[in-house]
Z-matrix of the N, CA and C atoms (Angstrom, degrees):
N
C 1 1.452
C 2 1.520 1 108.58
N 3 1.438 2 116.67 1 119.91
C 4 1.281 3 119.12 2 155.78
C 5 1.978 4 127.46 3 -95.36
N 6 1.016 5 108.62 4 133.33
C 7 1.532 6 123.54 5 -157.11
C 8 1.628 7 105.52 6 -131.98
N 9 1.682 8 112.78 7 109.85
C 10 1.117 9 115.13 8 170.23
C 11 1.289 10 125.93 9 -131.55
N 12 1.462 11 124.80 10 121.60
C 13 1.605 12 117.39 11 176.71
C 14 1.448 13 112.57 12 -61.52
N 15 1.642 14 105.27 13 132.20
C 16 1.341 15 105.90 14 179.40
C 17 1.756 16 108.68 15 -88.18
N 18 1.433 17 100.27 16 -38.43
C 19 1.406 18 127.86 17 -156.31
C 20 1.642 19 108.83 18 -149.04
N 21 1.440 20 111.79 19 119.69
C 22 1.565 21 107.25 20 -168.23
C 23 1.508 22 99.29 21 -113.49
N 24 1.860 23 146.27 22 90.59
C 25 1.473 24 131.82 23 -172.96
C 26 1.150 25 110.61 24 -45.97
N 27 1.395 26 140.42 25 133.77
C 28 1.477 27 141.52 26 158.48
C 29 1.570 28 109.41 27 -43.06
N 30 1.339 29 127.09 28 -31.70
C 31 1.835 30 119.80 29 174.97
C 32 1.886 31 99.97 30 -81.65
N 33 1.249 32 114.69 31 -1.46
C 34 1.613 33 111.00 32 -149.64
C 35 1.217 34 152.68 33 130.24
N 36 1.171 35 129.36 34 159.74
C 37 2.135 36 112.46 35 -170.43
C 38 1.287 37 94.02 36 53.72
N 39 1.883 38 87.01 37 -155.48
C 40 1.349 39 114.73 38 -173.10
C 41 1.481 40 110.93 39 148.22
N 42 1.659 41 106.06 40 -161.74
C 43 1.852 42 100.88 41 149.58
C 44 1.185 43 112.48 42 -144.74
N 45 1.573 44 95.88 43 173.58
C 46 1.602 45 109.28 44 -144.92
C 47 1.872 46 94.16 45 -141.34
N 48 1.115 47 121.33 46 143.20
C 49 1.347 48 129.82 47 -175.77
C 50 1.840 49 90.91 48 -121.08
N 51 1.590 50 98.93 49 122.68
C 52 1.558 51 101.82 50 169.31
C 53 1.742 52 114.03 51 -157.39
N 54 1.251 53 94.08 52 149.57
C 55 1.553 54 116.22 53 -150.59
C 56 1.555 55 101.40 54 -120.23
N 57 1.288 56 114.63 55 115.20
C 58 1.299 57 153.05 56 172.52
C 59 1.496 58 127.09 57 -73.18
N 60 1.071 59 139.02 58 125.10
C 61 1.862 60 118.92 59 176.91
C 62 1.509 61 82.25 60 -110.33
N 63 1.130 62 100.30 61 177.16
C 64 1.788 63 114.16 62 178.44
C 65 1.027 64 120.76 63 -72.01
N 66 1.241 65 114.01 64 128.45
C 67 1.773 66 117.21 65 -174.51
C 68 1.693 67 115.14 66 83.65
N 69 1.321 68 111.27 67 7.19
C 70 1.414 69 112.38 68 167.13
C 71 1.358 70 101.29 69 -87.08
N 72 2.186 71 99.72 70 152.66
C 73 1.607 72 105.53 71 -178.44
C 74 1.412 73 87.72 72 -130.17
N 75 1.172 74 108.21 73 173.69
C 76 1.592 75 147.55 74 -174.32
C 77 1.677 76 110.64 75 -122.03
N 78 1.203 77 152.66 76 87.08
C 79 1.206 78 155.59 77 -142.15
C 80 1.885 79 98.10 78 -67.27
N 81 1.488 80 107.65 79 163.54
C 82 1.436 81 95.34 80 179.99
C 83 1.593 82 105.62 81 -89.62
N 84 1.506 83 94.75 82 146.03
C 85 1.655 84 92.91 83 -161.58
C 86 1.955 85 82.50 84 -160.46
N 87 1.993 86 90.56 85 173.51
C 88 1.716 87 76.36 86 178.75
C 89 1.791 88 72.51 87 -171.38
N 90 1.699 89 94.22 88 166.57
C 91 1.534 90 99.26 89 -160.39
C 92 1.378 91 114.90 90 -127.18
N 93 1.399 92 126.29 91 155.80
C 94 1.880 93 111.39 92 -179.30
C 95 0.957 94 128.85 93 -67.41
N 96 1.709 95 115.59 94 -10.89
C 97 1.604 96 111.64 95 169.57
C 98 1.764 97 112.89 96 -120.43
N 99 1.107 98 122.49 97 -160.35
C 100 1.636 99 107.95 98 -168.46
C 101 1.605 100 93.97 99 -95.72
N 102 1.571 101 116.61 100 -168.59
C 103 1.421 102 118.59 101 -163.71
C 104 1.679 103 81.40 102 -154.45
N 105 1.234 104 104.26 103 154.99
C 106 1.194 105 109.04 104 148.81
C 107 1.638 106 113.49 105 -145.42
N 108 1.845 107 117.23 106 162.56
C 109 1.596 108 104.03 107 -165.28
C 110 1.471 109 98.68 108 -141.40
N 111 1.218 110 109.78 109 119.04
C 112 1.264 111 108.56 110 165.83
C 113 1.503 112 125.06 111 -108.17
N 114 0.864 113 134.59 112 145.70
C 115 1.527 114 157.03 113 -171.24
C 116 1.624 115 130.19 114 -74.58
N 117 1.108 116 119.86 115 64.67
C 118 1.597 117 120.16 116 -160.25
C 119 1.247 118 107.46 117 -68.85
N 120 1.864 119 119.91 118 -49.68
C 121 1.269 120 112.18 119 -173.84
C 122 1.854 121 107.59 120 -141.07
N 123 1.188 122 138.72 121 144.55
C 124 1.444 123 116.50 122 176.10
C 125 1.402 124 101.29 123 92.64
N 126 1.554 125 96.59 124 176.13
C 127 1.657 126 111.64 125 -170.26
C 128 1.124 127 99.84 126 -116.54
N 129 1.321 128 137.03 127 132.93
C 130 1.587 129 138.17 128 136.37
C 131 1.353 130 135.18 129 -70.26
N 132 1.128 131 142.95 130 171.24
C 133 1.410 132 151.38 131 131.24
C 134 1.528 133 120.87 132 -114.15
N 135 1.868 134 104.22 133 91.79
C 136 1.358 135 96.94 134 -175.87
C 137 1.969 136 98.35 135 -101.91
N 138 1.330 137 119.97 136 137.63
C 139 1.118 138 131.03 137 -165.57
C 140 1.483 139 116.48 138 32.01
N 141 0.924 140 119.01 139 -101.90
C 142 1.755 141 117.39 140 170.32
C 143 1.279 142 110.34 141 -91.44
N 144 1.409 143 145.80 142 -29.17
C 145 1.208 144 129.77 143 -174.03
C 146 1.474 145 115.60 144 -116.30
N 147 1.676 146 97.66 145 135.33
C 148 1.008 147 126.72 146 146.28
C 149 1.306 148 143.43 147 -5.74
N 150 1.761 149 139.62 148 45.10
C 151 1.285 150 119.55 149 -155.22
C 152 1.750 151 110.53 150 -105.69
N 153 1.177 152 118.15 151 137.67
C 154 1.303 153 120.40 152 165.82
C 155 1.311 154 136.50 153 -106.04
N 156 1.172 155 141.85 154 -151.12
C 157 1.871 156 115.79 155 -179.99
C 158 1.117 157 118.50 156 -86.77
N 159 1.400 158 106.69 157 141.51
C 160 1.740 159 104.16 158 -155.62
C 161 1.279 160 141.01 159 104.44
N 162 1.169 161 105.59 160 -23.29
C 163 1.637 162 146.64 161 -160.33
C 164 1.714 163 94.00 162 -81.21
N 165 1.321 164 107.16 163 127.83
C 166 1.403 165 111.54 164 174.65
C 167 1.431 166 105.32 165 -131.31
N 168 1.536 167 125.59 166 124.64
C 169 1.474 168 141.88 167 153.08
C 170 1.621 169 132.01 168 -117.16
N 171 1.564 170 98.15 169 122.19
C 172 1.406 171 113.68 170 174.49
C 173 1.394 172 106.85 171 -65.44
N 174 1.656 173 126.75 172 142.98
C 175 1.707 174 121.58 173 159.24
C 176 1.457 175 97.91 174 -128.99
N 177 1.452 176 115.10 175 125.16
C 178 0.927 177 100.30 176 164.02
C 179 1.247 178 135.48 177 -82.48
N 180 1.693 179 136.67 178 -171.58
C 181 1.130 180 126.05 179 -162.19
C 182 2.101 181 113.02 180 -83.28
N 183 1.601 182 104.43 181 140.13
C 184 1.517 183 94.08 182 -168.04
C 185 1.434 184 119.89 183 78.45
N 186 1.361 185 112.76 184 12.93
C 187 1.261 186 113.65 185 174.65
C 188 1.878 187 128.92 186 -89.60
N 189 1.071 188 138.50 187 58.28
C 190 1.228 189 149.99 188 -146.07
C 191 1.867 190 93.38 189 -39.95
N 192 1.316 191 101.07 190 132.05
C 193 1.671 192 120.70 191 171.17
C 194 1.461 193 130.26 192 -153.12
N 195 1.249 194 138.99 193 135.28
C 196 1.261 195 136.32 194 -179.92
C 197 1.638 196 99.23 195 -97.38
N 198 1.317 197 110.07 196 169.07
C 199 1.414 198 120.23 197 -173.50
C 200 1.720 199 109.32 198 -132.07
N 201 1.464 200 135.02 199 119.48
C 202 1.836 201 118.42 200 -175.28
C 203 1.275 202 83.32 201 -145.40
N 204 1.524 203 97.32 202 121.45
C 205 1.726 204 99.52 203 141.19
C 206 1.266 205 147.78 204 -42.34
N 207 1.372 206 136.86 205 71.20
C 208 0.991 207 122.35 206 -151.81
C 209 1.797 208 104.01 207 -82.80
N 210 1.115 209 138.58 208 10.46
C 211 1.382 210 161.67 209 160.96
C 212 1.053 211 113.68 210 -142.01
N 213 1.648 212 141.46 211 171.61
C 214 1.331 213 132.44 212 160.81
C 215 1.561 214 110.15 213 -61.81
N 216 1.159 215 82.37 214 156.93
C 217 1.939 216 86.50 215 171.91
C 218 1.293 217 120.29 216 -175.18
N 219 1.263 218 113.58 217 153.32
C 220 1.429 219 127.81 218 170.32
C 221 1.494 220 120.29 219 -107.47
N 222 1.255 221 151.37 220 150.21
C 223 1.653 222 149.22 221 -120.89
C 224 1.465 223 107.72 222 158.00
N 225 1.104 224 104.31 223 132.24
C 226 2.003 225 109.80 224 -161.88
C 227 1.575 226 73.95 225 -103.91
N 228 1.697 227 121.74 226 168.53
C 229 0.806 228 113.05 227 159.64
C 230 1.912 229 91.30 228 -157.29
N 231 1.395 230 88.82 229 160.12
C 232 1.843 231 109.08 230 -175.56
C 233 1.649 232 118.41 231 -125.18
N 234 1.110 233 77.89 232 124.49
C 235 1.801 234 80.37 233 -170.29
C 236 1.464 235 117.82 234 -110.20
N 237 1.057 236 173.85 235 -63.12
C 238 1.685 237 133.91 236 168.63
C 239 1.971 238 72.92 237 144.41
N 240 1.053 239 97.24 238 -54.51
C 241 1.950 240 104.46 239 -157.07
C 242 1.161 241 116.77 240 -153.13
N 243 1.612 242 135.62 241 142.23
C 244 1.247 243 102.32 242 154.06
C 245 1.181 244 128.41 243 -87.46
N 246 1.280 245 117.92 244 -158.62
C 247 1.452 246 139.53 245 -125.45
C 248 1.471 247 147.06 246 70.30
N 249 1.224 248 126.31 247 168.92
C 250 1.324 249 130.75 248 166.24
C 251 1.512 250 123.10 249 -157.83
N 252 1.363 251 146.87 250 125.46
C 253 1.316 252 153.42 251 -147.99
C 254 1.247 253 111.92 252 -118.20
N 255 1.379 254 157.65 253 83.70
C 256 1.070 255 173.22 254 -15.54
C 257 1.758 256 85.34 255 161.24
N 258 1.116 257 126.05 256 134.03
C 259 1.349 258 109.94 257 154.53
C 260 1.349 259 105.86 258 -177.97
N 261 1.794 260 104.69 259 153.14
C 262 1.487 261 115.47 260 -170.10
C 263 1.128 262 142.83 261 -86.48
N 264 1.309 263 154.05 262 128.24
C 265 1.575 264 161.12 263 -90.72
C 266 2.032 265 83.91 264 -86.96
N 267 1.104 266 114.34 265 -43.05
C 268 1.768 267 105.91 266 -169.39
C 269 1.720 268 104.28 267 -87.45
N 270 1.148 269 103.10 268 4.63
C 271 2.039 270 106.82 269 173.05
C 272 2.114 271 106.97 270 -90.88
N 273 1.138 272 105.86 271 -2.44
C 274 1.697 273 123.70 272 -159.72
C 275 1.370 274 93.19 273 -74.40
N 276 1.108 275 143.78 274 -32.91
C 277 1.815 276 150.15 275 -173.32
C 278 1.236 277 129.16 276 79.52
């Protein structure tokens, strides 16, 4: 996985450009402010859906999600706040 800040907010978050090879995951995890992910190149699987290029998804905040390449890909992403909360497949609700 490659991971780059584009833009860091002085209160927090920001966005971040990150690059995926196929079959890489992102553990399920979820964050204190909302996220949003857009899709530059490749397919994702962010929590239940399906995104492909172009593909835009809101998460809101505290929302538990895993992330898999299901192709390579690249995906802008926006973050609300930082942080991130690590958490395990029976913490999901």
């Amino acid at each position: 996985m490659d991971f780059t800040w584009l833009r860091r907010n002085p209160d927090g978050g920001g966005s971040a450009l990150l690059k995926l090879a196929k079959g890489a995951k992102l553990p399920l995890h979820q964050h204190p402010g909302t996220e949003q992910v857009f899709v530059t190149a490749g397919r994702l699987k962010v929590g239940e859906h399906v995104l492909n290029k172009g593909d835009h998804l809101f998460i809101d905040a505290h929302v538990p999600h895993a992330v898999e390449a299901l192709q390579s890909a690249v995906y802008l992403t926006l973050s609300e706040s930082d942080g991130v909360e690590l958490m395990e497949p029976d913490q999901a609700g």
